[in-house]
N, C-alpha and C positions, 0 to 999 in steps of 0.2 A: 278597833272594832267600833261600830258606831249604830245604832237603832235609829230610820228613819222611818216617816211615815208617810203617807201616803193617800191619791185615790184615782181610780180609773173608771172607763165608760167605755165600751166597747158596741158590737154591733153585732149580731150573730142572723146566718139568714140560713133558714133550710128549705128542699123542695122536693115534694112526693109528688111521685104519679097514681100513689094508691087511691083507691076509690074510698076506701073507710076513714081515712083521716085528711085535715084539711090539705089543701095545694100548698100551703106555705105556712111555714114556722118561724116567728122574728124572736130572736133577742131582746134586751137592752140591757147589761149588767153594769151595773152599779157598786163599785166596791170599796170600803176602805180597808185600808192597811196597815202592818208592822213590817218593817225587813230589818233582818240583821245582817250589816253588809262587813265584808270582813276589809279591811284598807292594805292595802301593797304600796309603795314606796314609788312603785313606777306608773300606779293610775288605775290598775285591774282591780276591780271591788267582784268577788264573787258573794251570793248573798241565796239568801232564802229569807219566804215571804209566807205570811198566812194575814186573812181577813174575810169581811164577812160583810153582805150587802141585799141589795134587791135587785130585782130581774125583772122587770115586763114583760110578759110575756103576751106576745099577739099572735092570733090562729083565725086566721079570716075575721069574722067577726067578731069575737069572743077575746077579749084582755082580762088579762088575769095578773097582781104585782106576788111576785113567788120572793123568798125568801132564799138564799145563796149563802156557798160560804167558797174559800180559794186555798191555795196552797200553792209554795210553785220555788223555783231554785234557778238563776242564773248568773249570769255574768256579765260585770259593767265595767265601764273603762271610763277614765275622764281624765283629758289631756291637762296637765300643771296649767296651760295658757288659756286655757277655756276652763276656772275651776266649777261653772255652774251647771256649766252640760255632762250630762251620762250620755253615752251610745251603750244600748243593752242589748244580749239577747237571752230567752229565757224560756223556760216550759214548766207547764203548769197543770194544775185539774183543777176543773170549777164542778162544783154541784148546787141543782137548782131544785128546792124541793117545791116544785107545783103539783097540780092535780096528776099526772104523771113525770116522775125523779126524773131528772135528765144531769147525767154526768158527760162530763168532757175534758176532753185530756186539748190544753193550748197551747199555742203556741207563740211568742213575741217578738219581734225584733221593732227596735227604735230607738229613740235619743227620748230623753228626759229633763228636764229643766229645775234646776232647785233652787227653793226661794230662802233666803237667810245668807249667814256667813257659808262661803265654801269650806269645804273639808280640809284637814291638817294632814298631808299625805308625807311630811319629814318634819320631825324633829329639831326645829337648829341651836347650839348650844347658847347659854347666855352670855352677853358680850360678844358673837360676832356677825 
């Protein structure tokens, strides 16, 4: 078992036809992180994550920086011959507390890069 940490930046774009709110909704979340990833022998790291960050929030003219926080639970793989690379995929919920709470339930797929010594995924006895 191993606690790493983390931080991500993402993009979120939404788009109304309503007349009462604006045409468009942007993101930008900002997050850092804990995960506890659990280590297997053959490379699969399943894990869960909580952190907490900021949001920009853009609505036509009007920016606003909101306060966030995350949660989220998946699944990582990283080949013995590549120990720095993660391939992930994962789902999650973020909540953004601005002038109106915007929850969102996400979702992840990608590769990840980790900087330090690689992970100890066997054990090998002393003397061989």
């Amino acid at each position: 078992m191993a606690i790493r940490f983390g931080l991500t930046a993402g993009f979120l774009y939404h788009g109304t036809t309503a007349t009462d709110y604006a045409s468009t909704l942007m993101h930008i979340p900002v997050n850092a992180y804990a995960k506890l990833q659990f280590m297997t022998k053959i490379g699969i790291r399943p894990y869960i994550k909580v952190g907490g960050g900021i949001t920009p929030v853009i609505s036509g003219p009007a920016t606003d920086i909101a306060p966030s926080v995350i949660a989220g639970a998946g699944l990582g793989y990283s080949p013995n011959k590549i120990p720095y690379m993660e391939f992930f995929i994962e789902a999650g919920y973020m909540m953004v507390f601005e002038s109106i709470r915007g929850d969102f339930i996400t979702a992840n797929i990608g590769v990840a890069y980790r900087f330090g010594a690689p992970a100890v995924t066997t054990i090998k006895p002393a003397g061989k």
